[in-house]
N, C-alpha and C positions, 0 to 999 in steps of 0.2 A: 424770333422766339414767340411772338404777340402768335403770330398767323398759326403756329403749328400750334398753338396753346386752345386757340379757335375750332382751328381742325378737329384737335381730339376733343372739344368738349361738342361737338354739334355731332362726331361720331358718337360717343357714350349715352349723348344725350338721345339720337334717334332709335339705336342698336335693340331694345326691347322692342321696336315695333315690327319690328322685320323675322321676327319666327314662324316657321312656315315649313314643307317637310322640307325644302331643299338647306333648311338650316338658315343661316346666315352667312353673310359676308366674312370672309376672316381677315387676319390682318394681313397678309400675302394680298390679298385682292384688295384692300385698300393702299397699302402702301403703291402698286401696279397705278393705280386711279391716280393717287398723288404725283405720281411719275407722269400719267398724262397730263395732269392741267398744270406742271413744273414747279409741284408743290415740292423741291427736291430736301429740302431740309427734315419735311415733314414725312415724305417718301424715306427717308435713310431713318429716323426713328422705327418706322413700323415694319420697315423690311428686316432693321436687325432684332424686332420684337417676334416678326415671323421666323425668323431663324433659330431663335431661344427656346420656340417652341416644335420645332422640328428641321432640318436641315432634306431639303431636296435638291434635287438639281436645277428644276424650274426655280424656287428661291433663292439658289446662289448665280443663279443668269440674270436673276432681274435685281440683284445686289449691284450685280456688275453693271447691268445699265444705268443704274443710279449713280453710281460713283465716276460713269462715263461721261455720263451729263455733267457730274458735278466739277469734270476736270479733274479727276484724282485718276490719271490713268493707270499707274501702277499699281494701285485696288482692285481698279477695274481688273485689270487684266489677272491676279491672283483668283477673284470670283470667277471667270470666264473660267479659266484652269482648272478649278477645282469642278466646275458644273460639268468639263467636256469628261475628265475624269471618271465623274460619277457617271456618266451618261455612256461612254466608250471606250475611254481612258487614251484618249486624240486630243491635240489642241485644235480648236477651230480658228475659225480666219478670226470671228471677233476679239482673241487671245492676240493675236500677232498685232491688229488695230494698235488696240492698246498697249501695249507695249513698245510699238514704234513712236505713237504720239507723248511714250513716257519717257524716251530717247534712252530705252534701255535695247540696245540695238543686237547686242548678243540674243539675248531669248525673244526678240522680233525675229528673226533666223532662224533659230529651230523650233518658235512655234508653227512660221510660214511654212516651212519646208514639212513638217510633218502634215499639215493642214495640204499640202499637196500631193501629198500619197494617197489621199483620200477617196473614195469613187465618184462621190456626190459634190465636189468643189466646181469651183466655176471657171470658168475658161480663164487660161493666162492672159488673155487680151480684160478683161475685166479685175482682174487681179492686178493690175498696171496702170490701170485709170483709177484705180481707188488709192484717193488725195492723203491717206494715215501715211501709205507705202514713199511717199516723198524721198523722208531722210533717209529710206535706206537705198535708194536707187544710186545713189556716189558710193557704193561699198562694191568689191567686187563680188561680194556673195549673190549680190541681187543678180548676175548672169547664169546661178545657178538653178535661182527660181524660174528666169525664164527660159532655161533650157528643160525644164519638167515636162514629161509628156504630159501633152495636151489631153485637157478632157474627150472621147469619144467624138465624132461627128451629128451624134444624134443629140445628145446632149448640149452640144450647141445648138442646133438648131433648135429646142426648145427653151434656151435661154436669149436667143433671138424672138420666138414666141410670145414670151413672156414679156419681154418688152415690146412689140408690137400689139398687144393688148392692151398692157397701163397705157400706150397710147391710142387706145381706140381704131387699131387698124388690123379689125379681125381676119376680115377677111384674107390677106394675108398668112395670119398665124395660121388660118386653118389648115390653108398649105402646107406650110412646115410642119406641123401638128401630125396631119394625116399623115404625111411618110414615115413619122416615125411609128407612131401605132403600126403601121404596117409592117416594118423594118425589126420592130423593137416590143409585141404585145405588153410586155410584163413591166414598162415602165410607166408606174404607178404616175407620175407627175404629167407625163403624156395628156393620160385620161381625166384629172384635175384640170391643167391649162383650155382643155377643150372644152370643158363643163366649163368653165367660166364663160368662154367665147359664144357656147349656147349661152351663157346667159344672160350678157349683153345683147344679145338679141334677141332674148326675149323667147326664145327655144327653150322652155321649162322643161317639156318631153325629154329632147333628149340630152339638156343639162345634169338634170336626174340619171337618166341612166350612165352616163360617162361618172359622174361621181360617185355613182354606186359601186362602179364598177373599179374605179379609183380605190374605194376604202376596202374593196373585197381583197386588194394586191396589197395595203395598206392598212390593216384592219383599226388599230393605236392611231391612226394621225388625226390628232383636234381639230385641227386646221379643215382635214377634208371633212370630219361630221359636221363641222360650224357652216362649211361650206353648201352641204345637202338641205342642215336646216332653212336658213336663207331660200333655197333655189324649194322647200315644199311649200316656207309660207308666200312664196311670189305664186303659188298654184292655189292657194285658199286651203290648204291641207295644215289646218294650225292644231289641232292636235299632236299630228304626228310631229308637225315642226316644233313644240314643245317638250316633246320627247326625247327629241334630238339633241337640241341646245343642250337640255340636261346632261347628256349624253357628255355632248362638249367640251361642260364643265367640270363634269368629273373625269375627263380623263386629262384635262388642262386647266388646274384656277385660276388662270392669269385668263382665261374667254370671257371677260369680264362685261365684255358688252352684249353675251349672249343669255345675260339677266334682264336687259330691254327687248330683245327678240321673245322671250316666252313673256315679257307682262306684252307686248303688241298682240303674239297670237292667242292668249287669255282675253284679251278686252276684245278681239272680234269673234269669239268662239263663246262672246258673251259670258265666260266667267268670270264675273267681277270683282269677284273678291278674293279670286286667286290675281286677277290683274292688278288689282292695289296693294296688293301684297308685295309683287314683282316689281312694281314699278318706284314703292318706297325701298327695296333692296339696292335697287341702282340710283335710288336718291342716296343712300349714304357714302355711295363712291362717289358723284355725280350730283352734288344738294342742289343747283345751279340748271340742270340740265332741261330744256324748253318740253322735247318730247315724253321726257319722265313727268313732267309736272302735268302735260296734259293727259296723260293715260291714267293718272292718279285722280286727276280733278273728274276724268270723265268716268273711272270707275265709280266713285263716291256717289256723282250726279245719279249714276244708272241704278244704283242700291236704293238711290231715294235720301241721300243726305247730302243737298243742295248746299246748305247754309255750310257743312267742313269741307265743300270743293270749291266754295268761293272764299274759304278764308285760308285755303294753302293755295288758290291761283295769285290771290291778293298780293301774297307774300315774295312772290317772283319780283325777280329787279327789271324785267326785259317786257318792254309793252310790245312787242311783235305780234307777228300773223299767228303764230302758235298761242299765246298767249289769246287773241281775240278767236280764235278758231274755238281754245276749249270755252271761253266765257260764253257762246256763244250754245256749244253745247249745254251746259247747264241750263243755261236760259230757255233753250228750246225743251231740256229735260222737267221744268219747271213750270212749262206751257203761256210764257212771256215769249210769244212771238216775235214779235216786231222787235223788243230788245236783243234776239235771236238775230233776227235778220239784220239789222245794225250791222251788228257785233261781226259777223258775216260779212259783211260788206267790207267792211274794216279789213279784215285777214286777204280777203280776194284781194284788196288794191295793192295791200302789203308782200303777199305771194300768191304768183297766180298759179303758181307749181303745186300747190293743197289743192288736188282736185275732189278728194272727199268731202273741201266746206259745199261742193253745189249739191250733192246728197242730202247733207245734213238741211243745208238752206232750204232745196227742193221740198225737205218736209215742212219746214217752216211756213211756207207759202201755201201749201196745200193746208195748213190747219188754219189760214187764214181766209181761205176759200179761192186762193189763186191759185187755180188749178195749169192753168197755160204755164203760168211759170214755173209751176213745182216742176211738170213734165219738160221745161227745157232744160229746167238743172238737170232732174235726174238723166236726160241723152246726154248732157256734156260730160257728166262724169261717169256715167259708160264707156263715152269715147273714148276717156283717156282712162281706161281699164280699173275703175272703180266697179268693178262687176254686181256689187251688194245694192246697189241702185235700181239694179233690175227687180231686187224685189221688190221695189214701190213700185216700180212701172208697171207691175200682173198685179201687186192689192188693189191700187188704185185707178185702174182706168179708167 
């Protein structure tokens, strides 16, 4: 009771700072956030405070995932039901979950079985390996479920896809991927799966267009505009990629983390004080969180008010690379070099994956008249596709 009592007073207390036109965080997206860091006591307060105030389907899905967590499957699985309801008026598979692990084994039955009529379910080989379905596999019903015709052959194949990606074996997936486009134009997931695979490699071109062409078959799905955003701001296109997110979020509250993708593409599209804005919006889900505090500390630094971005870096419990990355920038914003390049130092030994600190250092060194080494930061972090570097490499030659 301590911890939630905490929760809500550091929410109430921040909540006036964060007005702005996208509004503020409501309590559906806070309770979501509580659900990620397993704040679940404090999650089931504001999820039934969001409910009080309006009943959706998204809020009665993420009721249910709290109550899943919580081990109340028989909750859970009433939320599930009532969201697929509102949604199709189907039970989904996370309805049959729940209800099996609540060992109510009749309505694990006819939610599974209706959950198999479905078009978009998942192959009965996947529906078999999933550990909820256990207790029901000693019933003879379960030979019913695996006599259900099988999902389509395409559809498998991109649920093969799919897994061949979360493991990083694209190449592969493309394979798969491609026959089905070909076999199959109008499956919307097709042309998602493949935009992702461009975009592990780094194929922004034609990530975007596969996505694009995803949400045209698809116009409603968050998931694919969260997806687009992401893959404009990997291309430096952070307007539009702010756009987007927004986009996101109004068509799903629970995109809760695409409040940090618009305060990123704000702070390099040098708006800063839509950046601090954004980036305190995802401090109130997120009070804790290393990259919200530096985009915060670094908007403040870039306004010109040094002394309130070291006294909310201050206030961070984590002395990490992130943590000396943004001290660093302040310092370099504040024209204490050398404290800069420390600080710098510091972050590089801590992670050498921040390839934007040799940008930032590279300036450091050059306003201390070291120019050889400004110019070797800024090529290393070209190399590794910090492109904004390039502009000091044409100011300053």
């Amino acid at each position: 009771m301590r911890k939630l009592t905490a929760y809500l007073f550091v929410v109430m207390t921040l909540l006036p700072l964060a007005a702005l036109s996208q509004d503020t965080v409501n309590t559906a997206q806070l309770a979501c956030a509580a659900l990620k860091k397993d704040c679940l006591d404090s999650a089931f307060v504001l999820v039934n405070s969001a409910l009080s105030e309006k009943i959706t389907p998204r809020r009665m899905l993420l009721k249910g995932d709290i109550e899943f967590q919580r081990n109340n499957y028989a909750a859970a699985a009433r939320c599930y039901l009532a969201a697929d309801k509102m949604r199709a008026g189907i039970s989904g598979v996370k309805t049959a979950e729940a209800y099996a692990l609540a060992g109510m084994i009749d309505s694990a039955f006819v939610a599974l079985n209706a959950y198999c009529t479905t078009a978009d379910r998942i192959s009965s080989a996947k529906i078999s390996a999933n550990l909820a379905f256990e207790t029901l596999k000693s019933d003879l019903r379960w030979q019913n479920v695996e006599n259900q015709k099988d999902i389509n052959p395409a559809l498998k194949q991109l649920e093969t896809a799919e897994h061949l990606i979360n493991t990083n074996r694209k190449g592969n997936a493309f394979e798969l991927i491609n026959k089905v486009i070909k076999s199959h134009p109008s499956y919307h997931k097709a042309w998602y799966l493949r935009a992702l695979a461009y975009q592990g490699d780094h194929n922004y071109k034609s990530a975007q267009s596969d996505i694009e062409h995803a949400i045209k078959l698809r116009s409603k799905n968050a998931l694919y505009i969260n997806t687009l955003a992401e893959i404009l701001f990997a291309q430096q296109k952070y307007s539009k990629a702010v756009e987007t997110w927004i986009e996101a979020i109004k068509l799903d509250e629970m995109m809760i983390e695409s409040y940090l993708g618009v305060a990123k593409s704000l702070l390099l599209n040098k708006d800063y004080e839509g950046a601090e804005k954004y980036a305190r919006l995802y401090l109130l889900m997120f009070n804790d969180n290393a990259e919200a505090v530096s985009i915060l500390t670094e908007s403040l630094a870039q306004q010109g008010d040094c002394m309130t971005a070291l006294k909310v870096l201050n206030s961070a419990k984590k002395k990490d690379a992130m943590f000396y990355r943004s001290r660093g920038i302040i310092y370099l914003k504040s024209e204490t070099y050398q404290f800069a390049i420390d600080d710098f130092n510091r972050a590089i030994d801590l992670d050498r994956t921040l390839y934007d600190i040799y940008m930032h250092r590279g300036l450091a060194y050059y306003m201390l008249g070291k120019k050889d080494d400004a110019k070797r930061d800024w090529n290393t972090a070209v190399k590794n596709r910090v492109y904004k570097a390039n502009d000091y490499l044409e100011k300053y030659r």
